[in-house]
N, C-alpha and C positions, 0 to 999 in steps of 0.2 A: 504493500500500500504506500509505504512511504517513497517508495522508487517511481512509484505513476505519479507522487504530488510532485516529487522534484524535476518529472520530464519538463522540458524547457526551460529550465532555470538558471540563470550563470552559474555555474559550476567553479568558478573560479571565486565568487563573493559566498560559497558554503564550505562550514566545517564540518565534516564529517567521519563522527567516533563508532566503530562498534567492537565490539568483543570476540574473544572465543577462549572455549573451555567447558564448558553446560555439554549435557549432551544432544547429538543432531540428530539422534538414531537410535534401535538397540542393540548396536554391533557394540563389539569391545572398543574397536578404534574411535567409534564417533563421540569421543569425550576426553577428557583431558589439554595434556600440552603437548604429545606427539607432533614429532616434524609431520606425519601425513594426517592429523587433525588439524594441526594449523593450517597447511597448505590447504587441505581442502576447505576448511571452512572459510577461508578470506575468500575464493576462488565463488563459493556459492551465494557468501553474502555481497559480494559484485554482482555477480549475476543477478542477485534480488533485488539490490537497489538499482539497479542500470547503469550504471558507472562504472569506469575502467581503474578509479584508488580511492581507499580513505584516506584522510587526514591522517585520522590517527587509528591504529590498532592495537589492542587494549587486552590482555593476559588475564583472566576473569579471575582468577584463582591460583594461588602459588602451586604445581603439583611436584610432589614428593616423588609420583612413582616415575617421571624423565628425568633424565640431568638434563642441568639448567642449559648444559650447551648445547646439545640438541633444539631445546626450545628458542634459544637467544641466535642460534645459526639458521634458523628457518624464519624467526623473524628479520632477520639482516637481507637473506635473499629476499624474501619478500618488499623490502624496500630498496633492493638494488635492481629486482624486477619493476619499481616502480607501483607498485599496487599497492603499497601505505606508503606514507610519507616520513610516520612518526612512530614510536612503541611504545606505548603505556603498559600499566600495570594497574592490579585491583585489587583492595583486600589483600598487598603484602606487606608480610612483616621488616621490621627492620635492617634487620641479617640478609633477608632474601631479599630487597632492594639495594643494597650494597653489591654485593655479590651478583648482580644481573648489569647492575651498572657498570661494574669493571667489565665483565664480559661485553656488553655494551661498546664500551670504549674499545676493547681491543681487537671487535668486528667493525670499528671504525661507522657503526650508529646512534642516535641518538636516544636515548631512553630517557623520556621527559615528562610521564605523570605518574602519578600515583591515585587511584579513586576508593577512596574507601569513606565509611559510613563517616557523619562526624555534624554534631549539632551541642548543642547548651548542657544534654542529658548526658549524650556518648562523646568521649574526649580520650579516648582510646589509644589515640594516635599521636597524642603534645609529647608525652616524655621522649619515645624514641623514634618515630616515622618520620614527624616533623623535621627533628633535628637532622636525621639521616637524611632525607631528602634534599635540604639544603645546602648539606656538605656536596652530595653527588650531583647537585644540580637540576631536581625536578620537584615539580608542585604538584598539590591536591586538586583535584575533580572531584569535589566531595558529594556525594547523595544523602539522602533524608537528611537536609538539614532541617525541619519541621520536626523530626523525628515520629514521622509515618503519619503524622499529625496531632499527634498531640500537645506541641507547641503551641495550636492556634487556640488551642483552650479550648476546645469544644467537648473535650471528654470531661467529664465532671464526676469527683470522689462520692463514693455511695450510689451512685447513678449508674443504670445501665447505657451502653456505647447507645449516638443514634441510628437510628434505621437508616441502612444502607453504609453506613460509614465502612470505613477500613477492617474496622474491627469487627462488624460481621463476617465480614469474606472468610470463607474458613480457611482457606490459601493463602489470603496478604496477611488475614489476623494474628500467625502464628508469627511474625515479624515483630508485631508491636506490643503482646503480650507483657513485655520486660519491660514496658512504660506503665501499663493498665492498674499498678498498684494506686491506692488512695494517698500513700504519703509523698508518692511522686503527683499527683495530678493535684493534691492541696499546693506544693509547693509551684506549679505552672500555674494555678490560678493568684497566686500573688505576685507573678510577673506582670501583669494587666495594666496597673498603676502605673509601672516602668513605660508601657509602651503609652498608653494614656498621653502621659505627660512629655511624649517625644513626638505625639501626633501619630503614631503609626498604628498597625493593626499588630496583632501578636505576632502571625504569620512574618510578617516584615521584618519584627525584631528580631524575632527566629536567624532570620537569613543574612539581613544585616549581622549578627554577633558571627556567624560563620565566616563571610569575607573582610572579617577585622583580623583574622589570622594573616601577615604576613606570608603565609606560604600556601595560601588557600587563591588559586586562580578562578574558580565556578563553582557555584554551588548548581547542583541537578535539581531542580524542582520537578517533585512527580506531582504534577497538575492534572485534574481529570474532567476542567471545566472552563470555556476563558476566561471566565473571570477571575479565578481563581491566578491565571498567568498574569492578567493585567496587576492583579493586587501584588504580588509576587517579586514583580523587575521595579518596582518603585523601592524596593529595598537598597540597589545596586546603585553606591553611590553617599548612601546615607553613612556617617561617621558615629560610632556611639563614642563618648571620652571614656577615659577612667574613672572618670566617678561612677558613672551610668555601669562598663562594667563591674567593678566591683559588688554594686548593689544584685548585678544579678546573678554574679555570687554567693554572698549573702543568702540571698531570697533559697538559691537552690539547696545550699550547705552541702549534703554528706550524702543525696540522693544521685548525683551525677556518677557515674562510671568512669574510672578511668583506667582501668588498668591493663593495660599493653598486649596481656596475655590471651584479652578477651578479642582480639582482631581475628576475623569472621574464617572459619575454618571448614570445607566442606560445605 
């Protein structure tokens, strides 16, 4: 679908990201970081989107059972054949960004993002991705900064999820579950004030405190509505200080996640 909306389009004014690692099949091969899962799958999602390269091509999952140079030497062909531009990464850990970037460097490409989860609640990634990243030269792609939504305040302590939201889906639900306690969703409702008094929506603050990271280049908004995108990009741009963070420190205390270990496995 998205390759018929982009028929006719300058191709040259779009960026264009996708992945591979999920599986495409029920074969053994159709899954992981195999050289002939990558090849084939950059190969098929060209052919899906009607284009002859991505932007950028993007490691979904660190996998244990290829060496990384297998994986890191079929990413290089693939951008000396021209069909990605760029290599990303997702959801890796500190050590295994390190170590893909020197390989990187010494196939003479570029490995320049990293996407992993990262919002007010999840901060998984400050101690050591960030710093890592920095050192080797690449920035975050971050997704659920809303964190699947319940940043926007709309899930409420004591109260059942609304009809339709996220957290009916029995498939997106099992995502946000680790948000859905009452001590965390009390402490998101006393963010309100914070956004109140800055003029913005919760949503907004949500994403605005994500692109205050220095090494955060985009936050992914999963939007399932325009409006919801318009309200969204009025974030990009906005400045919170340090006082404003602080407080929403404060507000969260001892309910945020951070620990390193928890970066997305499987």
């Amino acid at each position: 679908m998205l390759g018929r909306a982009l028929a006719g389009q300058r191709r040259e004014g779009l960026e264009i990201f996708t992945k591979v690692y999920w599986p495409t099949g029920p074969g053994h091969n159709d899954r992981g970081l195999s050289r002939k899962h990558v090849m084939e799958s950059c190969t098929a999602s060209l052919r899906r989107l009607q284009i002859d390269h991505v932007d950028l091509y993007q490691a979904h999952r660190y996998d244990p059972t290829v060496p990384l140079e297998e994986t890191m030497t079929a990413f290089a062909d693939l951008v000396r054949a021209g069909k990605a531009l760029y290599i990303g990464v997702s959801e890796w850990r500190a050590d295994e960004i390190a170590a893909g970037a020197a390989l990187a460097r010494d196939l003479g490409i570029q490995l320049v993002s990293n996407q992993p989860q990262y919002s007010m609640l999840w901060r998984v990634i400050e101690d050591e991705v960030v710093p890592t990243s920095e050192k080797e030269g690449l920035s975050q792609i971050v997704f659920s900064p809303i964190a699947q939504g319940v940043l926007t305040g709309k899930y409420l302590p004591g109260q059942q999820p609304p009809a339709g939201s996220r957290a009916t889906d029995p498939e997106a639900g099992r995502f946000i579950q680790r948000f859905l306690r009452d001590d965390v969703l009390t402490r998101v409702q006393q963010l309100r004030p914070i956004a109140d008094d800055l003029g913005l929506s919760m949503a907004q603050l949500a994403i605005a405190w994500v692109l205050q990271n220095g090494n955060v280049a985009a936050a992914i908004i999963g939007a399932t509505r325009p409006e919801q995108v318009h309200d969204n990009v009025q974030a990009a741009g906005v400045t919170l200080g340090d006082d404003v963070l602080a407080r929403i420190d404060e507000v969260l205390g001892d309910v945020v996640e951070r620990d390193p270990a928890k970066t997305a496995r499987g």
